[in-house]
N, C-alpha and C positions, 0 to 999 in steps of 0.2 A: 754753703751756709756755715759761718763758725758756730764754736761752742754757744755766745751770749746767743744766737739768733735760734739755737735750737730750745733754751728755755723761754727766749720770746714767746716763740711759736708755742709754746703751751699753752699760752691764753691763760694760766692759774687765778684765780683772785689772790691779792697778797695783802692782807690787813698785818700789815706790821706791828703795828701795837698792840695786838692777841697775845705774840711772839714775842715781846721785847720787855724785860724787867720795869717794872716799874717808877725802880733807883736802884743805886749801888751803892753796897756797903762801903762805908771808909773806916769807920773804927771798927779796932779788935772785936769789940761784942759785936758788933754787927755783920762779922765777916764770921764769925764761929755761927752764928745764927743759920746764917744762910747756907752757909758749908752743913749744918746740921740739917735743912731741909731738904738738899741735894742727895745727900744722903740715905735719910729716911725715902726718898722718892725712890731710889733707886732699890732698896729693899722693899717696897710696897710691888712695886715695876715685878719683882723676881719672884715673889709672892703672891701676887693675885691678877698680875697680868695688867694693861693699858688701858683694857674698857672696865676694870674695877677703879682706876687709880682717882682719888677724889681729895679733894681739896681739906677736908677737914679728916681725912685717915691721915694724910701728910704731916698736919699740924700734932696730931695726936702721936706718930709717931716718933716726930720729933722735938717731942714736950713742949710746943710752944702752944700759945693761943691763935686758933686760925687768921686770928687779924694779924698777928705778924708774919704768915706767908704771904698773905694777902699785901699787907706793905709791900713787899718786894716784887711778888710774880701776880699779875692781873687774873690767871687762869692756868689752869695745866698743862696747855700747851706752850707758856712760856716757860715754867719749871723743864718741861721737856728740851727744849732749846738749848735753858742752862748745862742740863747733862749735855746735850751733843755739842755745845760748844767744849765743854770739859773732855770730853769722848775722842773727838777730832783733835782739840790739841795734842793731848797724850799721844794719839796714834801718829801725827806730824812729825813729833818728834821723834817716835821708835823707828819709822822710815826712814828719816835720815841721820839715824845713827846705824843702820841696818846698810845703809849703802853709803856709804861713804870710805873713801879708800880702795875703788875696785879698780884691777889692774889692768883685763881685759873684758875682751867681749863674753867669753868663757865665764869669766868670773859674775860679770854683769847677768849671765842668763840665771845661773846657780844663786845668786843673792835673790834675784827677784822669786825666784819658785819658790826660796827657804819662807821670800819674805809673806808670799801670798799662804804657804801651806801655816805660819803662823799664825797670822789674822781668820784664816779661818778657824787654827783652832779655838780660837780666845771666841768664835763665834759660837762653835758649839758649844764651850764649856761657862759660857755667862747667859742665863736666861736671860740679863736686859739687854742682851744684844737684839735676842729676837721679839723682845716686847718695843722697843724704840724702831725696828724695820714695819712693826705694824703701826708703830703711830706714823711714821713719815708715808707711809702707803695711804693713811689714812684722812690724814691733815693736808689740804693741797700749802697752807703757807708754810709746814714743815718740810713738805715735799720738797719743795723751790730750794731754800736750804740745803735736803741732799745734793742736790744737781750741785750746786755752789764749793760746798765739801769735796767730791770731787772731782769738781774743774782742780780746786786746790794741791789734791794729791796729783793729779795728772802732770800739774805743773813742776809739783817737786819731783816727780820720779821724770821726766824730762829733765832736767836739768841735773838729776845723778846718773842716767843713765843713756840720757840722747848724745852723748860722745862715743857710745858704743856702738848707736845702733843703726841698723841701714839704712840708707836712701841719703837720698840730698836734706840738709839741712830748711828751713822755714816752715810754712803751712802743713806743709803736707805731715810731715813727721809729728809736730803740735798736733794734729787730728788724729794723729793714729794713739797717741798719748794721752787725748779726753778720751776715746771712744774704748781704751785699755779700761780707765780707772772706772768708766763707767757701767762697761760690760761685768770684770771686776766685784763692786759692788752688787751685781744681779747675781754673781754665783755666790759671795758669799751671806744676799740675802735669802736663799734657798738654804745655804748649809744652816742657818739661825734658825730659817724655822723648821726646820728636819726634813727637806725633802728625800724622799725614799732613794731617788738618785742621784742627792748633792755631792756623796763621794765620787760619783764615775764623772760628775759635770767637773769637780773638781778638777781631774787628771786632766780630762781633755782640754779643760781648759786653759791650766798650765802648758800644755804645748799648743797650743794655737796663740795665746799669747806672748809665748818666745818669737814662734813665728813672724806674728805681727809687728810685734818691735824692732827684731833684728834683722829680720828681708832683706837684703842688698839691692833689691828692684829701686 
């Protein structure tokens, strides 16, 4: 079964329009706007956590009248989207500027550890990291989204790294590349929210996913 047939198999409800803006800004004021709500969400998010985070503390934090969040995000879980859409870009692009240029296979193991013991640390040291893993835990249409995210990363770090790594080229190597980034994201949503043993999950699993990437079988 690929990737797409394993979020199938999830049977989730996906009401898209929960999750999906309203409209989108085109003028300056209205991109300051929004950029201001995103913002304020994300200090609300760092401050009182994802089951305080409310529609009208948003608007108040970010000086506007609740009707203008509302113009734009239907509900808090679509504000939440907008960060992880913002979240995910950003992290897209530090991974492939983080791997890019490696020489060997040597090189390819050592970038990807630097790259994972990174992101975790930006895990423990941002509380909306771990307030946005309890909403995506908690939202099954945000959930769907993570899976989606990283298929996404899977793909790009195949494609910086699957010239490195072992086995034959096709399926088989793509699946070991969703099942990295996805495994991946479960350890560093343990280090987000402080599991007692997310350090030692760390380690091991830094070398278990060298392992699995670079195998010669």
């Amino acid at each position: 079964m690929g990737y797409d047939g394993v979020v199938t198999a999830m049977n989730m409800p996906n009401d898209n329009a929960r999750i999906e803006p309203r409209k989108q800004p085109k003028q300056k004021r209205s991109i300051k706007r929004v950029e201001s709500i995103l913002t304020s969400a994300e200090l609300l998010l760092a401050r009182h956590g994802f089951s305080h985070l409310r529609m009208t503390d948003i608007a108040a934090e970010a000086g506007v009248p609740v009707g203008s969040v509302y113009q734009f995000f239907p509900q808090k879980a679509a504000v939440l989207r907008a960060i992880l859409d913002q979240r995910l870009g950003a992290m897209m692009q530090d991974i492939a500027s983080r791997l890019t240029d490696i020489r060997d296979e040597n090189d390819a193991r050592m970038r990807l550890m630097d790259l994972i013991d990174h992101v975790a640390q930006l895990h423990r040291d941002n509380p909306v990291c771990r307030e946005m893993w309890i909403a995506l835990s908690t939202d099954p249409d945000l959930e769907i989204l993570q899976y989606k995210a990283q298929q996404d990363i899977g793909t790009l770090t195949l494609t910086r790294l699957g010239p490195f790594a072992g086995g034959r080229d096709g399926a088989a190597k793509q699946n070991r590349f969703m099942l990295a980034a996805i495994l991946t994201g479960s350890v560093f949503r343990c280090v987000a929210l402080g599991h007692e043993r997310a350090g030692a999950m760390l380690d091991e699993w830094k070398s278990a996913v060298c392992t699995m990437l670079f195998q010669q079988a």
